[in-house]
C-alpha positions, 0 to 999 in steps of 0.5 A: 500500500502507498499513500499520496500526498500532495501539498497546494498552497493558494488556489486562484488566478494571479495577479501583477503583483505575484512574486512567488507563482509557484504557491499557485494554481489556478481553479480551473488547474485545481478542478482537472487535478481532482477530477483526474485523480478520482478517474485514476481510482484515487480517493481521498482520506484523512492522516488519521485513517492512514495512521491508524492502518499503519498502526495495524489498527482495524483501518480500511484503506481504498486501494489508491489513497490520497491526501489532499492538504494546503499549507498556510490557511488562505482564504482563497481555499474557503471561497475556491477549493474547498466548494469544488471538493465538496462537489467531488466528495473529496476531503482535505486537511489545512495547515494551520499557522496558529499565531497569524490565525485571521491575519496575512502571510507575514511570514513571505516579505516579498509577497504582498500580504493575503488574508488568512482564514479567521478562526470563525471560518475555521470551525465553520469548515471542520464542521463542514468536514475539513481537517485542520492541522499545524503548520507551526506557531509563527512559520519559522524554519524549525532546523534554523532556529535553537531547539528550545525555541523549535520546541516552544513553536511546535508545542504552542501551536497544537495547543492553540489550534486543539483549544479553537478546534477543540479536538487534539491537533497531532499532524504538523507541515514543517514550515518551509518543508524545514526539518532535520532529525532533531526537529523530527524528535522535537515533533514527537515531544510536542505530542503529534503522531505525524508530520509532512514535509515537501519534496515527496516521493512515495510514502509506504507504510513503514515511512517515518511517520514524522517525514511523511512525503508530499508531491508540491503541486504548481502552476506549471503542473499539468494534469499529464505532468501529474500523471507522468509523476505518479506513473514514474514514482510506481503510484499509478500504474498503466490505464 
């Protein structure tokens, strides 16, 4: 059994001012991507699911199962990704930054700032049956900064996110895709059960659940180019 993930970051058309156009996809880029898939034989899950069949719990997988998350909590995945999943009956899980919850991408100093999903909006979608996840308290590079602080990030951030969610929050994108081994272990103390990171090939089952892999999905990213991937990382297989 191997698990997909991919990792989107803002569904929307671009505007003059982008600097950074690979952290987008265009809607209409977004729904071929899905509709694709799902032709493929892909159906999505959540981390727990996946989770849970690692631990050899009593969990049923699909024979494709697939991962669809978004980093940062943009409000474009509210008003634009998230109307077509539900169409398709696709899931999805966001990851959250804690401390800029209703606030703007602080984080990216040459990007002009893009508003976040508020907290309002946050517990409307989990009700709507979006995941929710961390993505680190104020989107630091977690490897690049002193462990204690590291830790602080990481700890903060699931307890802020389980009070507004009020469930446990035990999944965490590294900000940045930025980890190491400690930072990994540091994860583990903080009290989640996973974390993903960019970069991505195939995850297996016996994949260190803290460096779960994602498959970054761009502009440029056709509906061949990610079937060609999938194809060439043994995730699909001929029609």
């Amino acid at each position: 059994m191997k698990l997909t993930i991919l990792m989107y970051h803002k569904i929307a058309e671009l505007t003059r001012d982008v600097r950074n156009p690979g952290n987008y996809v265009t809607p209409v880029q977004f729904e071929h991507h899905m509709e694709a898939l799902l032709s493929w034989g892909y159906r999505t899950i959540g981390f727990e699911q996946w989770l849970d069949y690692r631990d050899d719990r009593t969990a049923i997988l699909p024979d494709k199962p697939l991962i669809v998350t978004f980093d940062d909590g943009y409000t474009c995945f509210d008003r634009t990704a998230w109307p077509i999943l539900r169409a398709l009956h696709m899931g999805a899980t966001v990851f959250l930054v804690a401390g800029q919850i209703g606030g703007t991408n602080a984080w990216d100093r040459d990007e002009e700032p893009e508003r976040l999903l508020s907290a309002a909006r946050i517990r409307a979608l989990q009700a709507d049956g979006v995941h929710f996840a961390s993505h680190g308290m104020n989107h630091l590079p977690l490897a690049r900064i002193p462990p204690a602080q590291a830790l602080d990030e990481l700890t903060k951030s699931r307890a802020s996110l389980s009070e507004l969610l009020q469930r446990d929050v035990d999944v965490l994108a590294y900000p940045f895709s930025n980890q190491s081994r400690a930072v990994r272990e540091l994860a583990r103390q903080a009290g989640y059960r996973a974390a993903v990171r960019g970069q991505g090939h195939m995850n297996w089952k016996h994949t260190d659940p803290f460096g779960l892999r994602r498959i970054k999905m761009e502009l440029t990213t056709t509906v061949a180019d990610l079937r060609r991937k999938l194809f060439r990382e043994r995730y699909l297989y001929p029609l």
